[in-house]
N, C-alpha and C positions, 0 to 999 in steps of 0.2 A: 557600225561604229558604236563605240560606246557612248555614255554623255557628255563625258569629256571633250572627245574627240568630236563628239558632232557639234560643239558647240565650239571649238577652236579653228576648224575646218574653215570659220569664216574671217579672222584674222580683223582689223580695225575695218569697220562698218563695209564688211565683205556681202552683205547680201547685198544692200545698197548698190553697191557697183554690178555684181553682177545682174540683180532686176535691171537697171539701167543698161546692159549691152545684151541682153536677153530678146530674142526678135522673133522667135520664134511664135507660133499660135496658139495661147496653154490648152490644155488640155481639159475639158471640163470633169474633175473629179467629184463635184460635190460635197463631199466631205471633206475632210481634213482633219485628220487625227493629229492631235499634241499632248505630250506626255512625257513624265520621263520615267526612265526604263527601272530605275533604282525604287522608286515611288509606286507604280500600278501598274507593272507590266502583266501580272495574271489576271487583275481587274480588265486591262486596255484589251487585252487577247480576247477574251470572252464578249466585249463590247463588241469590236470587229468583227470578227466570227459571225454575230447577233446582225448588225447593220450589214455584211454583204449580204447573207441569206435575204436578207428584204429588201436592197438596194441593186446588187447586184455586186462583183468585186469592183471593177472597175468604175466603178462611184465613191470610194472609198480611198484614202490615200495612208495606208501606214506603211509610214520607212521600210520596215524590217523587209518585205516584201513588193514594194511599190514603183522601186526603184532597180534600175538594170545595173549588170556590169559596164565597166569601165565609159562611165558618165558621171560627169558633174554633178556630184551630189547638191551643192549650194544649187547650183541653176534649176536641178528635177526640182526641190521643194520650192523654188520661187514658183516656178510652172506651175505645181500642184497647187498653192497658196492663190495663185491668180485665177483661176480656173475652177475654184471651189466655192460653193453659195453657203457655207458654215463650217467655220472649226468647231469642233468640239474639244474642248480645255479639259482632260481627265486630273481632276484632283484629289490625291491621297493623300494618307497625312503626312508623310514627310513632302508632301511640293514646295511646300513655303519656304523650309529650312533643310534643303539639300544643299550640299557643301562640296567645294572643289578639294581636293588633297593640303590643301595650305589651310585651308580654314575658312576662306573667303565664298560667302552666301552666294550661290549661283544665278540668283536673281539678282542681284545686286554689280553684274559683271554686263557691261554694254552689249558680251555677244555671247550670251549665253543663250544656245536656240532656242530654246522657249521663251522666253523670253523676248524675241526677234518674233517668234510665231505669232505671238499675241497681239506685237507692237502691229504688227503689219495690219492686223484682220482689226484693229481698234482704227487704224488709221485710213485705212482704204474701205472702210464698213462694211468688212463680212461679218456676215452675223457669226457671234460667238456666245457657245452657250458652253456654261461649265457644270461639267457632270463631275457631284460630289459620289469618291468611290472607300469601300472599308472603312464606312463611320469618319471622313472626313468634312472638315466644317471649312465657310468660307473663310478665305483669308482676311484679313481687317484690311482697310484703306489704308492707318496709318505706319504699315509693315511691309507694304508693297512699296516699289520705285515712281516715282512719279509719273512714269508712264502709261503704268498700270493700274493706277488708280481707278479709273473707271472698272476694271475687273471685279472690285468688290460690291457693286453693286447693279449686277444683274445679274439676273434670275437664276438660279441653279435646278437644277436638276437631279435628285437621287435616285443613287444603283447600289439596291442594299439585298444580297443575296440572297436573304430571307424574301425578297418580293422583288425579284429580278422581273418577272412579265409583267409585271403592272406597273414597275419603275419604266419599264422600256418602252412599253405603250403610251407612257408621258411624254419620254424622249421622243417617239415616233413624233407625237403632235405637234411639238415645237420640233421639229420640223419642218414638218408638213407647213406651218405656222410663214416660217422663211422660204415659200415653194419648193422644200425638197422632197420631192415625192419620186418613187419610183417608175421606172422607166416598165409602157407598157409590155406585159410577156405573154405574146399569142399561145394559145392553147398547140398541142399536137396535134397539129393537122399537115396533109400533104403540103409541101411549097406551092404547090397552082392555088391550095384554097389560101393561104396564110395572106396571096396578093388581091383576095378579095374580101375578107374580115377586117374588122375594126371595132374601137371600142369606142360611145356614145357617152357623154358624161352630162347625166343630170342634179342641179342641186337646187334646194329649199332651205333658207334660215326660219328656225324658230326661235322663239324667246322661250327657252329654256334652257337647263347646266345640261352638260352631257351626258351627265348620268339618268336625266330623266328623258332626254332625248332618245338614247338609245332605250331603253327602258319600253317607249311607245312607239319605238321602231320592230322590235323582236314583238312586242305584242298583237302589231297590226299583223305580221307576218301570220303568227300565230292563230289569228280571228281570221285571216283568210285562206289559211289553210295550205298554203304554199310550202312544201316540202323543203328542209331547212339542209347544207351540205356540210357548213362548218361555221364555227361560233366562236369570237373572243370578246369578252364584254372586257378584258384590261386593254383591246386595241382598239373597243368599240366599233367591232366590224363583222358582218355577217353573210355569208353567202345562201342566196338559195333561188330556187327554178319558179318563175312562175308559169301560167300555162302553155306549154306546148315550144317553151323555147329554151335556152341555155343556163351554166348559173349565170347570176347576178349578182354583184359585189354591191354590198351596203354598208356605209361608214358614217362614222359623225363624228368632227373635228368642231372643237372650240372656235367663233367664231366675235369674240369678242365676251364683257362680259357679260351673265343672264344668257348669253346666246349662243347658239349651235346649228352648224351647218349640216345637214343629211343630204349623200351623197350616194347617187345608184351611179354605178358603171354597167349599162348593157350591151353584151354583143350586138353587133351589125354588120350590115354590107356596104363596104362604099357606092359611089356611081360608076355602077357599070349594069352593059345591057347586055339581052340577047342572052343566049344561053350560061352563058358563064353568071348571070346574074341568076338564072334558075339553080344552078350548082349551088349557091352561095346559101340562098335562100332556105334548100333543100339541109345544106351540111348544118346549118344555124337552126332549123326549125323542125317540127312536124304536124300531124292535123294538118287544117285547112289554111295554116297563114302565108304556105310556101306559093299560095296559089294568089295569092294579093298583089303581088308587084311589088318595086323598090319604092315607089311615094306613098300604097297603101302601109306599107310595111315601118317607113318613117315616123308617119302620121301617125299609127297602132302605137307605136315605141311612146310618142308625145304625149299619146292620152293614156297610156298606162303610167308613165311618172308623173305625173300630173293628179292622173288618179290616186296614185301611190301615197304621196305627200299629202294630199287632201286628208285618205285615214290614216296615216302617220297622227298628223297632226290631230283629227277626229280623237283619235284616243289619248292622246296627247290633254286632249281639256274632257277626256272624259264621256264621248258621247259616242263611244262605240264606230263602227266602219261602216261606212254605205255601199256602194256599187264598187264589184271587183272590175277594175278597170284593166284586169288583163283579161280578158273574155270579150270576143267580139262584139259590135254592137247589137246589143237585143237578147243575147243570150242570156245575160246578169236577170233581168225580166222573166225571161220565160224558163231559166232553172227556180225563180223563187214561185211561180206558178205552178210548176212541178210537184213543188215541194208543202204545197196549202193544198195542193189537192191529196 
């Protein structure tokens, strides 16, 4: 549909009715893209594109592709709209002052989708965040419809091609921000192991910006020596191995302000016993830890983030890393003994 037609398709307060006889169960999309096509369809393309690769597709909801043959278009976007934890409002510079063929502002028109899109996620409190795209500024409050008013004053977000990953990695957080985070994706491994792995989420808040967070994140890394696999300081996120086990994913999201959350995700084994829990152990690990059990293995997991955070933060105010807390206990001791003699 063009924007015309997608916006006539719903005829005098057409969404209205059809949300109201809509019974079905939505769909959790996550997102929800709105936009119009005339305005930032190569900015919106390149967005998508960007957000499935990190979300996955179907977290994502853009028209062009989202929607099947011969189904209800008004009723797929109620679905999509109800089922989603964030629109994202793509504004270019013609959004404000797009125009139907007669001349009449298409904001200014009761059922103009967009316009619908917005009203709905202002009203039913999806989060809506507006990503300003090709050097587009916000709209003023006193040019919007009065529904929309609220629009002009929150937060935007820029995507300036000149600094497309460091804009996006903003976007990522406000996200992340509204609990949109990406659904876990098990490593390749056969299907018997994939029903015995899982991912463990540890977090620490400091009282610091995230730049200086991450900042004593990569360093502690660094001072303990831990083999690094892949690095983005625009998404504030880090992978890498500590002793004898898999990567680890390390991130810091804003957490208020001054403050910032550091976040390790480690593999693990759920509870299971008996040999399959030695398989698991075995595919996750190597050295001596496969030979600990699922509670010593736990435990090791607890005192290594725990440890972790402690020189996080250590270097954080400056006072260097103490005990590598991914080394069994006693080893940390008897390699610094090693190493004075």
């Amino acid at each position: 549909m063009t924007d015309g037609s997608r916006h006539r398709a719903f005829g005098g307060e057409g969404m209205a009715r059809v949300a109201q006889s809509e019974t079905s169960q939505p769909r959790r999309w996550g997102i929800f893209i709105s936009y119009r096509r005339t305005d930032s369809a190569p900015s919106t393309g390149r967005l998508v594109a960007e957000l499935r690769r990190y979300f996955g597709k179907d977290r994502v909801y853009f028209d062009i592709d989202s929607n099947t043959s011969a189904q209800n278009y008004v009723a797929a976007l109620n679905r999509a709209l109800a089922g989603s934890r964030a629109v994202i409002a793509v504004l270019g510079p013609q959004w404000l002052e797009a125009r139907e063929p007669d001349g009449l502002r298409r904001l200014d028109n009761p059922d103009d989708l967009v316009r619908v899109e917005l009203e709905t996620a202002l009203r039913d409190g999806i989060a809506l965040i507006p990503v300003l795209v090709q050097s587009a500024t916000m709209p003023p409050a006193h040019l919007l419809p009065p529904s929309l008013k609220a629009l002009a004053y929150l937060q935007a977000v820029r995507l300036a091609t000149e600094d497309w990953a460091y804009d996006f990695g903003r976007l990522l957080e406000t996200l992340e921000n509204h609990a949109v985070i990406p659904a876990p994706q098990p490593e390749a491994t056969p299907p018997s192991e994939l029903t015995l792995l899982a991912t463990k989420r540890y977090e620490r808040t400091l009282r610091a910006t995230r730049r200086r967070a991450f900042d004593a994140l990569t360093g502690a890394i660094e001072l303990l020596r831990y083999p690094v696999e892949e690095t983005s300081p625009e998404a504030a996120h880090v992978v890498f191995r500590a002793r004898h086990g898999r990567a680890i994913t390390a991130k810091v999201i804003d957490a208020g302000p001054g403050l910032s959350k550091v976040v390790l995700e480690l593999p693990t084994v759920k509870a299971v016993s008996g040999t399959a829990a030695s398989v698991a152990l075995a595919v996750l690990f190597s050295g001596p830890v496969p030979l600990m059990g699922l509670p010593a293995l736990w435990a090791w997991q607890r005192r290594f983030a725990h440890g972790f955070f402690d020189n996080v933060k250590a270097v954080l105010e400056g006072r260097g890393i103490g005990e590598d807390s991914s080394l069994l206990p006693g080893v940390h001791a008897w390699r610094n003994r090693k190493r004075e003699l």
